[in-house]
VOKOL-750789 format. One record per residue (C-alpha): residue in three letters; y, z, x; residue number from 1. Coordinates in steps of 0.05 Angstrom, whole numbers, plus 32768, in hexadecimal, padded with zeros to 4 digits. Example, Ala and Ser with C-alpha at 12.3 -4.5 7.8 and 13.67 -1.06 7.14 Angstrom:
2
PT  aa    v    w    u   i
PT ALA 7FA6 809C 80F6   1
PT SER 7FEB 808F 8111   2
END
This chain:
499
PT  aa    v    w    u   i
PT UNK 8000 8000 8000   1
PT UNK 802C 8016 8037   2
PT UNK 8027 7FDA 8064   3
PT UNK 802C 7FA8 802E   4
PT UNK 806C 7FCD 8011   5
PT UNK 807F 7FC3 805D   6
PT UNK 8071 7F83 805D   7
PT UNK 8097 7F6E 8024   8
PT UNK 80D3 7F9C 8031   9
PT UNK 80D8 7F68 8072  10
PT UNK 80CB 7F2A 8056  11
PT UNK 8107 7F39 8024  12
PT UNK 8132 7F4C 8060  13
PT UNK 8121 7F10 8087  14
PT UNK 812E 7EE5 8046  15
PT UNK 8174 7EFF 8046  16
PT UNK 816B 7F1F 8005  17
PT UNK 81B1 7F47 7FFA  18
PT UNK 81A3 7F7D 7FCE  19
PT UNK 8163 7F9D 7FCD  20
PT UNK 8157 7FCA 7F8C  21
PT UNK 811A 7FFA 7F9A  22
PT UNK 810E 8021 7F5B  23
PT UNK 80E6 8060 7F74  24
PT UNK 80F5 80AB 7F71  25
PT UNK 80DD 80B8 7FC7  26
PT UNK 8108 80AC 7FE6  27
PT UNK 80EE 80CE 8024  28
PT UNK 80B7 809B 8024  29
PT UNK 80F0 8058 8017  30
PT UNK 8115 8075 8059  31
PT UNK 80CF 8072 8083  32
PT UNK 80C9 802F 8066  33
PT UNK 8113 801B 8084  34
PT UNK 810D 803C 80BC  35
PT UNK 80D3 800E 80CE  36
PT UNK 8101 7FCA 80CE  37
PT UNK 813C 7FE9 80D4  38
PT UNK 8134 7FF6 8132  39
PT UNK 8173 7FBF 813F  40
PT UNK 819F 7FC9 8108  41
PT UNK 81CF 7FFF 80EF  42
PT UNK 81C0 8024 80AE  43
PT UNK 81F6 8051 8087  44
PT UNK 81E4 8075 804A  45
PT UNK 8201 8094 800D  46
PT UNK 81DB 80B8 7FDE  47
PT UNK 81F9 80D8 7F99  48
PT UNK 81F6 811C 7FAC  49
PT UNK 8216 8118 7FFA  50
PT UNK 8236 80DF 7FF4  51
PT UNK 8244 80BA 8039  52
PT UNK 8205 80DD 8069  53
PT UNK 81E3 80C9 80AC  54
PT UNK 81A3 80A6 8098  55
PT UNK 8178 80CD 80CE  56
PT UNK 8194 8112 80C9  57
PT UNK 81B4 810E 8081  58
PT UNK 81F2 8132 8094  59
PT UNK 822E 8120 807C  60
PT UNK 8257 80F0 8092  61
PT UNK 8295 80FA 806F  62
PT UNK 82BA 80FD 802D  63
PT UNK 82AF 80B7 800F  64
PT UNK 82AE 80A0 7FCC  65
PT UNK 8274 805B 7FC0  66
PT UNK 82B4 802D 7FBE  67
PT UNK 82D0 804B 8004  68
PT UNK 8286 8049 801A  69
PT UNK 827D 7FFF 8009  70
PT UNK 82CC 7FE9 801A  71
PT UNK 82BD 800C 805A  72
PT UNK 827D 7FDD 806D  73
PT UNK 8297 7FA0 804E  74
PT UNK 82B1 7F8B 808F  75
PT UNK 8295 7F50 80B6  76
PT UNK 826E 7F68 80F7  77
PT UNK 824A 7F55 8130  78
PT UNK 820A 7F81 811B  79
PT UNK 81D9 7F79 80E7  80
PT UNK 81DA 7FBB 80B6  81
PT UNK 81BB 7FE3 8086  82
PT UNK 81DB 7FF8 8043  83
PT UNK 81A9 8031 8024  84
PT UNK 81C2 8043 7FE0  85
PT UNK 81A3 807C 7FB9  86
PT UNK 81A5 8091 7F77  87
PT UNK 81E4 806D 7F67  88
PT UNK 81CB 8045 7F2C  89
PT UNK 81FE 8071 7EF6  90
PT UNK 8235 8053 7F2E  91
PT UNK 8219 7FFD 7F26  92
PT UNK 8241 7FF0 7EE8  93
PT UNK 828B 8006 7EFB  94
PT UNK 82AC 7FC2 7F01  95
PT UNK 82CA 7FE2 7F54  96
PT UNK 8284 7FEF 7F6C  97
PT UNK 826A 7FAA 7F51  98
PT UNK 829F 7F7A 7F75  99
PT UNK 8298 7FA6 7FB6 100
PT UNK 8248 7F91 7FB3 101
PT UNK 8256 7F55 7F93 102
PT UNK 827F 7F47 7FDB 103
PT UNK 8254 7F5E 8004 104
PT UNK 821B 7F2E 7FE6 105
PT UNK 824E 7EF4 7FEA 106
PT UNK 8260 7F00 8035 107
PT UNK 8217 7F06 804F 108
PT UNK 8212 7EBB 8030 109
PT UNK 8257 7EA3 803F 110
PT UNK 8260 7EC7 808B 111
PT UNK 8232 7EB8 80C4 112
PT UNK 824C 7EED 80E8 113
PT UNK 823B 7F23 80AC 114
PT UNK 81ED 7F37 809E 115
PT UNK 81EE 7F73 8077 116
PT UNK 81AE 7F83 8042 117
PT UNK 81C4 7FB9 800B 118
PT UNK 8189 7FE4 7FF2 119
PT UNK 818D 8007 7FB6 120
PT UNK 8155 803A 7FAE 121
PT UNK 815C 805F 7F72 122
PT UNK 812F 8084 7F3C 123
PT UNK 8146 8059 7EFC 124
PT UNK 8152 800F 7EFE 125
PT UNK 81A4 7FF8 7EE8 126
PT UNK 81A9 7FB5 7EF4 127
PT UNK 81EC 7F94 7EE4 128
PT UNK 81F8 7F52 7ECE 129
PT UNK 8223 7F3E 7EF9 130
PT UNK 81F4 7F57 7F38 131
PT UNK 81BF 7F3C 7F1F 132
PT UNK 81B4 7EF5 7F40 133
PT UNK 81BC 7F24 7F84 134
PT UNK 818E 7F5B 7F7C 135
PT UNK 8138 7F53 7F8D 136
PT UNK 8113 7F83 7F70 137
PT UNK 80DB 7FA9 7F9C 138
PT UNK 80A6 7FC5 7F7C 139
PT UNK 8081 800B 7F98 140
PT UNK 803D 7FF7 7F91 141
PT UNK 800A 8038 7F80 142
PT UNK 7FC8 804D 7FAC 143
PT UNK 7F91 8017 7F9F 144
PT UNK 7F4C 803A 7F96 145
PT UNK 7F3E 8031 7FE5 146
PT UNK 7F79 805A 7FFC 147
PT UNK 7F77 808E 7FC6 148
PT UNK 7F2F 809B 7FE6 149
PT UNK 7F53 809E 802A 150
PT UNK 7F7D 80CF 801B 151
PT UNK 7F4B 80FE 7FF5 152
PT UNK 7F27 80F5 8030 153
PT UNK 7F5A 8101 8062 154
PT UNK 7F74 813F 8036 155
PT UNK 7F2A 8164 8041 156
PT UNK 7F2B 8153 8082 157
PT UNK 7F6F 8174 808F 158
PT UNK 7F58 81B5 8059 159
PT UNK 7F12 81B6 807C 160
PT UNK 7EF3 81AA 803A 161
PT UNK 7EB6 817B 802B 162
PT UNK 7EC0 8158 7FE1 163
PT UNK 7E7D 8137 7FCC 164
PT UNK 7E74 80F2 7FC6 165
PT UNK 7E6C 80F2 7F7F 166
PT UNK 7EAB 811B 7F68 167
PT UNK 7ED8 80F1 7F9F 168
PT UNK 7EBE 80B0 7F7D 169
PT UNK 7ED8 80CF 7F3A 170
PT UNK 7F17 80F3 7F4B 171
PT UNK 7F2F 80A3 7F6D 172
PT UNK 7F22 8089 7F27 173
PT UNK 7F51 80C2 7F03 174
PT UNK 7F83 80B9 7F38 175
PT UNK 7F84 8073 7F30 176
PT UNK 7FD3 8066 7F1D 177
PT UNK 7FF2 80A4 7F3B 178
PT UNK 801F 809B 7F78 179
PT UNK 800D 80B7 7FBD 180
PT UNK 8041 80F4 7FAE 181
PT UNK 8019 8103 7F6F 182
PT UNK 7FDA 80FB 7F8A 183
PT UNK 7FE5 8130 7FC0 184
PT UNK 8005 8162 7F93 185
PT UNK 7FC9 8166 7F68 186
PT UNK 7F9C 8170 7FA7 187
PT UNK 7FC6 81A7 7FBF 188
PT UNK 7FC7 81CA 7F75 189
PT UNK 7F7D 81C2 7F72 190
PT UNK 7F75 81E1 7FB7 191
PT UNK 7FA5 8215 7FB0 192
PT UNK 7F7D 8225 7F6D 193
PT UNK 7F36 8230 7F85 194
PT UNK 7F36 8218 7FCB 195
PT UNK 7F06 81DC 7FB9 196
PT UNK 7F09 8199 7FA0 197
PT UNK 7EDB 8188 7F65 198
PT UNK 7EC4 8166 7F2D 199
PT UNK 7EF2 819C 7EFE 200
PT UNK 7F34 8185 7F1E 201
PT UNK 7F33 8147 7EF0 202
PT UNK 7F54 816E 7EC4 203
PT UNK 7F97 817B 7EF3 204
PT UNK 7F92 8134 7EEF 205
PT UNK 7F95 8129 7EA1 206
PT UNK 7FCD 8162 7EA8 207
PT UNK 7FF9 8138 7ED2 208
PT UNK 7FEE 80F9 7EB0 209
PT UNK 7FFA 8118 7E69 210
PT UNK 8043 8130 7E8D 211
PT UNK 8058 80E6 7EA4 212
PT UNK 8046 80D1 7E5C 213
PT UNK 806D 8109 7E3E 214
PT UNK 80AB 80FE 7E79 215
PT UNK 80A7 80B5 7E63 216
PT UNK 80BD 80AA 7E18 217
PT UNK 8098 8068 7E1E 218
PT UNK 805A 8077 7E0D 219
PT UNK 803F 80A9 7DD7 220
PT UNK 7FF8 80D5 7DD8 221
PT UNK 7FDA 80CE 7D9A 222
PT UNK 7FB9 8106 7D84 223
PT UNK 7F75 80F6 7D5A 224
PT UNK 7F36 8101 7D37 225
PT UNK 7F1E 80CE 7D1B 226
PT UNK 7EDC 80AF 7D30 227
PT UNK 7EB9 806A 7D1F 228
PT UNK 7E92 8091 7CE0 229
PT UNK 7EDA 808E 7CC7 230
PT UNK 7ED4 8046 7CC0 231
PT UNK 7EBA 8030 7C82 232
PT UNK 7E9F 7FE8 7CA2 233
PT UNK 7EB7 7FBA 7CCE 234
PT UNK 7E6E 7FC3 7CF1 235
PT UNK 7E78 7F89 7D26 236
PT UNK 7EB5 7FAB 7D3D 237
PT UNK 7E95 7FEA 7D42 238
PT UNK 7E54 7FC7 7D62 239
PT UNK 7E7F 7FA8 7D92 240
PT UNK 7EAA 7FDA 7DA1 241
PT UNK 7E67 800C 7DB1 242
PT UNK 7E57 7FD4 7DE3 243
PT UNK 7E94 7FDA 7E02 244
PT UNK 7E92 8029 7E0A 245
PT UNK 7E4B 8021 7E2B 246
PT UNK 7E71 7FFF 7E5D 247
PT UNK 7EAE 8024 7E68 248
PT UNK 7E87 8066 7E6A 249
PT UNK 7E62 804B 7EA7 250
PT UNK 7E8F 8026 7EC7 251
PT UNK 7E7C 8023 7F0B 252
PT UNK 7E3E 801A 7F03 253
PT UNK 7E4D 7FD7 7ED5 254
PT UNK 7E7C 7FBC 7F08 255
PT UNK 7E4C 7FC6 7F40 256
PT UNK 7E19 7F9C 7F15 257
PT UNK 7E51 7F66 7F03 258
PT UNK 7E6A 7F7B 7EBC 259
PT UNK 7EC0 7F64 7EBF 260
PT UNK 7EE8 7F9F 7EAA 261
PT UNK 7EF4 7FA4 7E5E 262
PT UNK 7F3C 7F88 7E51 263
PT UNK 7F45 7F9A 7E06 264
PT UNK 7F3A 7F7E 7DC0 265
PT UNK 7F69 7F65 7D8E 266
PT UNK 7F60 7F78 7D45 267
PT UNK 7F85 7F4F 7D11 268
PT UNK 7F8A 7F49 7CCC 269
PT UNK 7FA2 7F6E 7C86 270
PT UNK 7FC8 7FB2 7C86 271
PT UNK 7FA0 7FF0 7C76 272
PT UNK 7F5A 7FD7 7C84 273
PT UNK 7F4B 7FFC 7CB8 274
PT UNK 7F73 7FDD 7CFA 275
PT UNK 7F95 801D 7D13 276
PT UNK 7F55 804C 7D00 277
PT UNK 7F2E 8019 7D32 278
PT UNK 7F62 802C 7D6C 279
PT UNK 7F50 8076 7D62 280
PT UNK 7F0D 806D 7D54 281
PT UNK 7F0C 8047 7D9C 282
PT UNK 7F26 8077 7DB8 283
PT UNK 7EFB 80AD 7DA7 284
PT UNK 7EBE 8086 7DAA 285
PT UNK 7ED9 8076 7E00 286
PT UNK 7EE2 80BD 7E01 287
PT UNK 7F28 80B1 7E20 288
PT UNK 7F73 80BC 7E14 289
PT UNK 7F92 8091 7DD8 290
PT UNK 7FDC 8076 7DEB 291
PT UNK 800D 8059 7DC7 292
PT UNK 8037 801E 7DDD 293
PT UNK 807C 801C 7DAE 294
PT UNK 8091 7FD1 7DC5 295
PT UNK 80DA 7FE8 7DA8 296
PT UNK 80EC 8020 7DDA 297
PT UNK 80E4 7FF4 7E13 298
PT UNK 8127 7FCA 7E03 299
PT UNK 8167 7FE4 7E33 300
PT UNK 81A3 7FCC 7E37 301
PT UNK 81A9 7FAC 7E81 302
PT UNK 8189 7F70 7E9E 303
PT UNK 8144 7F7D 7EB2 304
PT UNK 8142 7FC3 7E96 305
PT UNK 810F 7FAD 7E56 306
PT UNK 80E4 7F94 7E88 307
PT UNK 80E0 7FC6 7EB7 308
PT UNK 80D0 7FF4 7E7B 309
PT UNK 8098 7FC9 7E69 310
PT UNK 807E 7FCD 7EBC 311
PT UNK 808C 801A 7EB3 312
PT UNK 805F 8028 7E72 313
PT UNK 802B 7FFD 7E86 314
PT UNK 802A 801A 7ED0 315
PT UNK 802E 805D 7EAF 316
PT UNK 7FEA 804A 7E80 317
PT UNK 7FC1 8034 7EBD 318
PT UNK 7FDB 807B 7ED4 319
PT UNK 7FBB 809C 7EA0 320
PT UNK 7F7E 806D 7E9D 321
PT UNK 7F47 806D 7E87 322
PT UNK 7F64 8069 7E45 323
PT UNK 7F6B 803D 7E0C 324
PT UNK 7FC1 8021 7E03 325
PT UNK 7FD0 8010 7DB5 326
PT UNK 7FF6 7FD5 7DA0 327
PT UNK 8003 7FDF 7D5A 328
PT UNK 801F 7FA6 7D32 329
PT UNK 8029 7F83 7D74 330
PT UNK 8046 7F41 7D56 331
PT UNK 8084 7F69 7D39 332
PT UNK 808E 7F7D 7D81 333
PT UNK 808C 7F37 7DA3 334
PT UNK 80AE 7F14 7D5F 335
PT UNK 80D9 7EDD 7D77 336
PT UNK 80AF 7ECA 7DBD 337
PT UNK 80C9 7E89 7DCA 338
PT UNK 80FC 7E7F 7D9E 339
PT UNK 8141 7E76 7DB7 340
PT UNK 8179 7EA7 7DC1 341
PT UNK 8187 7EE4 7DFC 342
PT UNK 8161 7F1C 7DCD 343
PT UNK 812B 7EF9 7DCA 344
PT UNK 8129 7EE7 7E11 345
PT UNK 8119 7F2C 7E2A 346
PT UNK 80E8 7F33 7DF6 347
PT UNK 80C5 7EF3 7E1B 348
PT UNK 80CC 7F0E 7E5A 349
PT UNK 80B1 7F4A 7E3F 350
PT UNK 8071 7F24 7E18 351
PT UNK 8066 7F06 7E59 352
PT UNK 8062 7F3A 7E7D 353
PT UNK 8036 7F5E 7E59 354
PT UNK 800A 7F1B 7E51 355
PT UNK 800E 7F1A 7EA1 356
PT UNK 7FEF 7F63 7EAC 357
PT UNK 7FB2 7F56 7E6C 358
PT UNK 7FA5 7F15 7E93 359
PT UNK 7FA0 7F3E 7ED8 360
PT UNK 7F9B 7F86 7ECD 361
PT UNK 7F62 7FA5 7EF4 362
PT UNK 7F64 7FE9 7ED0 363
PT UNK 7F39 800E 7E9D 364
PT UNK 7F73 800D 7E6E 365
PT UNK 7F55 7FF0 7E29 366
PT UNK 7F85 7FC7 7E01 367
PT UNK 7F82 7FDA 7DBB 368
PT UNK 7FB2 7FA5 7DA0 369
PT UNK 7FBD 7FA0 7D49 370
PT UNK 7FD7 7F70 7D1E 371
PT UNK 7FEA 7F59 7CD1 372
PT UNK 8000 7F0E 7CE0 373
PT UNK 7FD7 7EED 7D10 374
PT UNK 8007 7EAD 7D02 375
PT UNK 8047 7ED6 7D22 376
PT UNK 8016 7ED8 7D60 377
PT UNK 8029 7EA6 7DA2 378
PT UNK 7FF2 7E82 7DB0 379
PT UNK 7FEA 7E90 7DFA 380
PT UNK 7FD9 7EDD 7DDF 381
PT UNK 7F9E 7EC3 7DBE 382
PT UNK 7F82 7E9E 7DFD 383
PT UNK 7F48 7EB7 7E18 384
PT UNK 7F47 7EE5 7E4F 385
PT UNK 7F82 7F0C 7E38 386
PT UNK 7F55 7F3A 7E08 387
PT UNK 7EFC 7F3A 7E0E 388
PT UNK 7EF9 7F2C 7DC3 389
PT UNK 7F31 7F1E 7D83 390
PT UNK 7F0F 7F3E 7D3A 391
PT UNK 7F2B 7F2D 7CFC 392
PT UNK 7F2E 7F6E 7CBE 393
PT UNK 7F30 7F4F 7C79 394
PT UNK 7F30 7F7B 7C3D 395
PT UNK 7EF1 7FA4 7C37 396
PT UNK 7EB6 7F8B 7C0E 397
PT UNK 7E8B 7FAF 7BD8 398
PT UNK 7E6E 7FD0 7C0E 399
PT UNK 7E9B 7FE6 7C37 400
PT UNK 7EC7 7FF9 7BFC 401
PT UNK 7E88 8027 7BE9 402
PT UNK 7E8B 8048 7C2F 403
PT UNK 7ED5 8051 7C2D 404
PT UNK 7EDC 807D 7BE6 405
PT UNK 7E97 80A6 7C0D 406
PT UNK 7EC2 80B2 7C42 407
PT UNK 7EFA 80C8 7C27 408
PT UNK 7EDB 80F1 7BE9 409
PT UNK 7EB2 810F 7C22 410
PT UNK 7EEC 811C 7C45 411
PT UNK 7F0F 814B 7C15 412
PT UNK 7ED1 8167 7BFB 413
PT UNK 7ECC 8140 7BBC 414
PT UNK 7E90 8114 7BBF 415
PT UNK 7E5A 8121 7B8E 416
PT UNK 7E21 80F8 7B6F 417
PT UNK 7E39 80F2 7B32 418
PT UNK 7E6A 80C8 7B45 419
PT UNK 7E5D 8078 7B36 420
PT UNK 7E72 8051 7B74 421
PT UNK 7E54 8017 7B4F 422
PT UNK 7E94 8015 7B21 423
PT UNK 7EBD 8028 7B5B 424
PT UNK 7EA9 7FF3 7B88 425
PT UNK 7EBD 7FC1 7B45 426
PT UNK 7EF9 7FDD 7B35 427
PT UNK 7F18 7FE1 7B7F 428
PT UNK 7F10 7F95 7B88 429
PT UNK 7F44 7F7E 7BBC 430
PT UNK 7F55 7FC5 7BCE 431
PT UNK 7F64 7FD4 7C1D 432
PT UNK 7F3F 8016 7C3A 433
PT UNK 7F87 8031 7C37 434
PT UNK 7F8D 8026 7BE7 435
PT UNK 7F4E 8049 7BDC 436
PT UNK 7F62 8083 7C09 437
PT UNK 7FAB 8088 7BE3 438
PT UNK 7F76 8086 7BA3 439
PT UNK 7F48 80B4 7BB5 440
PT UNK 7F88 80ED 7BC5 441
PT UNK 7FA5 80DC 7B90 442
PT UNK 7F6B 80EA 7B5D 443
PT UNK 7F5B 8130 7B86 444
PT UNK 7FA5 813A 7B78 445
PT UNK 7FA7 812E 7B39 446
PT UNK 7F69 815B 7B27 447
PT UNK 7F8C 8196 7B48 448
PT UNK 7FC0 8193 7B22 449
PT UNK 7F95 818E 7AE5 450
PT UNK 7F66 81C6 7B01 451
PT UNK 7F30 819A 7AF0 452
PT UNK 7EEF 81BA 7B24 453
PT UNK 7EE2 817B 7B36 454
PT UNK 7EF6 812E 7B3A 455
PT UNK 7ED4 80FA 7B13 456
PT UNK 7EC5 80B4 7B13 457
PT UNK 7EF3 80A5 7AD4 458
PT UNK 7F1F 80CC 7AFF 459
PT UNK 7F21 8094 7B36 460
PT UNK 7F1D 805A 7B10 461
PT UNK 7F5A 806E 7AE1 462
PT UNK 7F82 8077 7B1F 463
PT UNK 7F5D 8033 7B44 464
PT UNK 7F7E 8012 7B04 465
PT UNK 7FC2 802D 7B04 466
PT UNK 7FC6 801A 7B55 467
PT UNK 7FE8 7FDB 7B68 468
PT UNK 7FAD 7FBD 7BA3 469
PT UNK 7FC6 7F9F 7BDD 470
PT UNK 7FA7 7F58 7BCE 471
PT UNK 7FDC 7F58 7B91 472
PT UNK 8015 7F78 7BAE 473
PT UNK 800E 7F44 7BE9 474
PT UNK 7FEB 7F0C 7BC9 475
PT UNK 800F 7ED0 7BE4 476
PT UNK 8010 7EF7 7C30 477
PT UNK 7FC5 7F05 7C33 478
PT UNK 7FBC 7EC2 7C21 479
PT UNK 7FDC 7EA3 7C5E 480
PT UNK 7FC3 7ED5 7C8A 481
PT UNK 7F7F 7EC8 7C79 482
PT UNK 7F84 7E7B 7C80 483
PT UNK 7FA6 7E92 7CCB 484
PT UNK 7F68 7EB9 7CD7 485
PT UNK 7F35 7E7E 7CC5 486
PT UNK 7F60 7E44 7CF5 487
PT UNK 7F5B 7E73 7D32 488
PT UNK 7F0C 7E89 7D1B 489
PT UNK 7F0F 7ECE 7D36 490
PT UNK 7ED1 7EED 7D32 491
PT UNK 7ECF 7F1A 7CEF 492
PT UNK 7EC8 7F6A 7CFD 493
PT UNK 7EA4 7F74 7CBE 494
PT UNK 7E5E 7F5F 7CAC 495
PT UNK 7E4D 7F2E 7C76 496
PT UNK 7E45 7F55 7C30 497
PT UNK 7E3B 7F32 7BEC 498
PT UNK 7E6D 7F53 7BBC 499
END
């Protein structure tokens, strides 16, 4: 990681890249990096809480402002230099500070006898307009699997511990995501705490991961219960999906045999039949963390902030991973991909970014991606590759219907054999699993307040026929969805039932 970060920090230098924006919080480990390149050429600092300093010592250097900083080293020379900003991204949009870098990016193209690279290393990314066309971004990359095993390794070496084979193999999987500063403050909290390193530290790991989540308003834990016995149908979802969990459960041992790592799956198809159950269900079923991706939070106001939000939450899921990230009603978030105009723009930057990291993603993150309108979809999302399988959810069939009011009379403690689910299944034709469910609680309702011991099946059918079903309330919608559905023929998620 190091020597390629190296080697790109150069390569950028020797390009005659003018502003360098290095969005990362260590900045101990960005001055080692500098240091490195920087043997022939003059480096001056400021930083937001010292203002003007000596880059070695960090002392100060006297009582400068950014614009007497930059005016100051906006002067032609015969030596190459260094600018190291830090922290100065609340400073980028005052119109002063701007011009003064704007000048300095101008000269270093204009003056032979001017070669001055500006980095700006800073824990948030602002990127102005106006700097925009000058500034390369440089990305931090995180510990691949190889030298998060080299630095357990060198850390039990340096404690005089041994870690066995076995819980080294799995604590380089949890890590997987974190930075190096993470990944040895975890080591030295599970040494302090039993002077070990085991299999039971995974949980410091979960612990820190949960916090980045929580620090990063981008992504949301959902907290669930549900299982697949919640899912009345959809069986060749839930085959397919148990498929999928053999594999992700054993993991190494399916990529040592030659089994790709599971991408995701894309579920598509009517509202309240069962799309966002599935992502919980998959969840639960993995036996892994269930996050939340809100498409929405990730717009900003400054050029190149969406997308660096969109880099941030995903880098922050492969953090967390293994885990399963939930899309939900992901064609609302990527509306307008393609179209013309500067909003919709970022949102294609953003759609192709995340396109990008599904095509090439190489962690056990599981993409649980919903949708109503399949239509509203660009078509390069539906290309294969990008997810291992696209299902289709129609409305549930007599059977399914059957298993749905089970479930939910079960649920609430109100199933009993006198109840006909023959009539029920005929009177709930073109009912979604969540019409039945508003049925069903509204029925148990309704019999409380009537102190009535127990529900009947009059009960639910006097309700079923008072309730508006979706397949009437949408009629012409459902219609054009499912004629979407049948030109792409996505494999159905529900068996075959004669109604």
């Amino acid at each position: 990681m190091r020597t390629s970060m190296l080697s790109k920090l150069e390569s950028y230098v020797d390009a005659l890249r003018t502003i360098i924006y290095i969005h990362y919080f260590d900045f101990d480990k960005i001055d080692s990096l500098i240091s490195e390149i920087s043997d022939e050429v003059s480096v001056y600092e400021f930083n937001n809480a010292d203002g003007y300093v000596d880059f070695k010592t960090k002392l100060s250097k006297g009582d400068y402002t950014l614009e007497q900083f930059l005016k100051f080293l906006d002067e032609p020379g015969d030596e190459p230099s260094f600018i190291v900003l830090k922290d100065v991204h609340h400073l980028l949009e005052e119109p002063v500070i701007v011009a003064r870098l704007k000048s300095i990016a101008a000269k270093n193209m204009h003056h032979e006898d001017f070669h001055c690279t500006v980095f700006i290393v800073s824990s948030k990314l602002v990127i102005p307009t106006e700097l925009s066309p000058y500034i390369t971004l440089l990305d931090v990359l995180l510990p691949s699997f190889e030298e998060i095993d080299d630095m357990i390794r060198k850390f039990a070496d340096a404690q005089q511990i041994e870690v066995e084979e076995d819980v080294r193999k799995e604590l380089v999987l949890s890590f997987k995501g974190l930075n190096e500063f993470e990944i040895t403050q975890i080591l030295n909290l599970a040494y302090q705490a039993g002077g070990v390193i085991n299999a039971e530290d995974k949980e410091l790991v979960l612990q820190e991961k949960e916090q980045m989540i929580k620090k990063s308003g981008m992504l949301e834990i959902v907290n669930f219960k549900e299982d697949l016995h919640d899912i009345g149908g959809l069986e060749n979802l839930k085959e397919w999906l148990k498929k999928k969990s053999k594999i992700f459960k054993h993991l190494d041992k399916a990529l040592s045999f030659g089994v790709d790592m599971p991408k995701g799956v894309l579920i598509v198809g009517m509202p309240g039949c069962g799309k966002s159950l599935a992502a919980k269900a998959t969840a639960k079923l993995f036996e892994v963390p269930l996050l939340r991706l809100d498409i929405g939070k990730l717009f900003g106001k400054y050029v190149g902030e969406s997308e660096e939000n969109m880099r941030r939450a995903l880098k922050i899921a492969e953090a967390v991973s293994p885990c399963i990230l939930w899309v939900d009603e992901i064609e609302k978030a990527f509306s307008g991909v393609g179209d013309g105009g500067g909003g919709n723009s970022v949102t294609t930057r953003l759609f192709g970014n995340f396109l990008t990291w599904m095509q090439d993603k190489e962690s056990t993150v599981f993409v649980v991606a919903t949708a109503n309108d399949i239509s509203k979809l660009p078509p390069e999302f539906l290309r294969k590759g990008r997810f291992d399988e696209l299902f289709a959810v129609d409305l549930p069939h007599a059977e399914e219907r059957r298993n749905i009011f089970e479930i939910h009379l079960k649920r609430r403690k109100q199933f009993n054999r006198e109840i006909d689910t023959i009539r029920l299944i005929q009177n709930s034709e073109g009912f979604s699993g969540a019409d039945i469910e508003a049925v069903v609680k509204e029925t148990i309702e309704n019999a409380f307040i009537e102190n009535k011991p127990k529900i009947t099946t009059e009960d639910l059918v006097k309700v079923l026929k008072e309730t508006k079903s979706i397949s009437v309330s949408l009629k012409d919608k459902i219609v054009e969805m499912r004629a979407s559905m049948k030109r792409m023929d996505i494999s159905a998620a529900s068996q075959n039932s004669s109604d």
